[in-house]
C-alpha angles and dihedrals in degrees: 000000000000130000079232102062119083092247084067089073101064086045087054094053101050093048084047083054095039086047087053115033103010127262106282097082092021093115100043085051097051093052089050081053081048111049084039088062096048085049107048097038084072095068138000094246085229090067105062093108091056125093110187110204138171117237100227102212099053103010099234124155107250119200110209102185084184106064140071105252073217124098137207107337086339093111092049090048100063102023082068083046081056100041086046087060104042078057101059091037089065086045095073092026083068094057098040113107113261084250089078108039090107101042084058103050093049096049101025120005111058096034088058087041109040092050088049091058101047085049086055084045101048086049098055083046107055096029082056093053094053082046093054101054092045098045108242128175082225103067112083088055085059094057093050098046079054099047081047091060094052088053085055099050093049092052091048092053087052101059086047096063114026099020106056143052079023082287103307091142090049094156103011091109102050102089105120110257097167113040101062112144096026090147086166090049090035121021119205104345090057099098094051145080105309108342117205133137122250099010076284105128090222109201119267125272133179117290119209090023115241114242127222122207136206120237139231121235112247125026130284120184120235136193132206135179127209081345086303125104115269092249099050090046113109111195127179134187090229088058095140076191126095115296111271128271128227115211122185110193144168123253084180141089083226128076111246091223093069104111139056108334125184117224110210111208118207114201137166111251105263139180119223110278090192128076092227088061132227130091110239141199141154140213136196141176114228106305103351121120110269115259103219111216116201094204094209099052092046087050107033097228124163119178087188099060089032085226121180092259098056082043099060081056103047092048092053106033093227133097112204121196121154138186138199137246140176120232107202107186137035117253139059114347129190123214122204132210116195135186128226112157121035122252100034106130119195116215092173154344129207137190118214111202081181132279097075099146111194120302133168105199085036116238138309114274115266131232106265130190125244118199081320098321116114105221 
């Protein structure tokens, strides 16, 4: 095999990652090389604030320094490829020898991590900026996610520079990477190359700056399709792109969900195990008192008589009761399933804020969060 076939490159990796860091993670290290080049050669990482268009009328290239390159879900979709790398890349960061800690995060390390987290950045930024102008509740965590990935990167560059190799790289890290297009910081010389005033390299900042809104008391629903509000969504049966996306989201201070819900309860059809007959269970929200529920008499089911009732059932091998609850406040709530009589089993429960419309299998389970993580 020749140093001139495309095999020769990952051969070429992985003796680049044996040379430096020995040979038991070599190969591990050279896909890492591998997958980084697929992923940046997509986009100079100081350009993802730059959508290149071309006028239609006259054909012109049009620079928009405002604006993601990236359409639709497009963002969110490499920006995970990126997150997914930088994982594994700290994977194999974690079993190297402390000797070399600091090889690894010069030739390796910072550049997977760094462009991770400008892809996080640029996300929260721009998905800031759509939540802003549509007035999203959202929308000042964002800011603030994308205010967070600037501090990172600052603090990457600096241990770049200043915290190993006892500082021999002092400065290497200080070319700007975010502000491109900063025509008000730069003047002309902000779309190009490496702006900066006075042949002097000034510290990032955030551009296109992020917004910050001020909420409503109270809730309001809103609806977007495909990011965009309901009534600006276009959507044809002949769409050859993925297939469109539904968001519900709150315009409000206050959760949507405050207010009477209806927990829907789904149980196996079961007869009394008891002598004293009913098949009891109980549900509460956080500290209330539990509200017991006996499932034949709330259904009405007698499998003596084979009534309709038992019958519906039976037919669909569920038994649905449900009871309502108020939820006072806004926040994290815990719901609470308790057993009173023995053999009841539980297949779901599900909590209707309004708006359920008829199922048989039940909904699709919801995103939850998760100590501040949406799952």
């Amino acid at each position: 095999m020749g140093d001139d076939e495309p095999a020769a490159l990952g051969e070429w990796e992985r003796r680049y990652a044996r040379q430096n860091f020995g040979a038991e993670q070599a190969t591990a290290i050279a896909d890492v090389l591998a997958t980084y080049g697929q992923l940046q050669s997509r986009r100079k990482p100081e350009l993802l604030n730059r959508r290149i268009t071309l006028d239609p009328a006259s054909g012109a290239v049009v620079y928009d320094d405002r604006a993601t390159p990236f359409h639709g879900r497009e963002l969110e979709q490499v920006t995970q490829e990126w997150r997914t790398l930088a994982a594994r890349a700290g994977h194999i960061a974690r079993r190297l020898p402390d000797s070399a800690r600091d090889a690894w995060f010069e030739l390796v390390g910072y550049e997977v991590e760094a462009t991770a987290n400008l892809y996080e950045l640029r996300e929260a930024e721009f998905t800031n900026l759509r939540y802003a102008a549509q007035g999203r509740a959202a929308t000042n965590d964002l800011a603030a996610a994308a205010e967070a990935g600037l501090e990172r990167d600052f603090a990457l560059a600096e241990r770049f520079n200043h915290g190993v190799a006892g500082g021999t790289w002092a400065g290497f890290q200080t070319q700007p990477h975010i502000d491109y297009g900063d025509v008000a910081r730069y003047g002309p010389n902000a779309s190009w190359q490496q702006p900066e005033p006075n042949n002097v390299a000034l510290p990032d900042v955030l551009f296109p700056a992020v917004r910050r809104i001020e909420l409503p008391r109270g809730a309001e629903l809103g609806v977007a399709v495909d990011g965009l509000p309901g009534a600006e969504a276009v959507l044809s049966p002949y769409r050859t792109d993925p297939a469109p996306y539904i968001e519900v989201f709150n315009r409000g201070r206050d959760a949507l969900s405050a207010g009477t819900v209806t927990v829907w309860a789904y149980l196996s059809p079961r007869d009394p195990a008891l002598p004293t007959g009913g098949l009891r269970y109980a549900l509460s929200f956080d500290d209330a008192p539990p509200r017991t529920v006996d499932i034949h008499a709330a259904t009405g089911a007698d499998d003596g008589l084979m009534n309709s009732q038992w019958a519906r059932n039976t037919s669909d091998n569920v038994n649905v009761t449900l009871t309502r609850h108020e939820v006072a406040a806004p926040g994290v709530h815990r719901l609470k399933f308790w057993m009173v009589d023995p053999t009841v089993v539980l297949q779901r429960l599900v909590i209707d804020t309004g708006g359920l419309g008829p199922t048989y299998l039940g909904p699709p389970e919801s995103r939850r969060v998760d100590q501040g993580v949406t799952r």
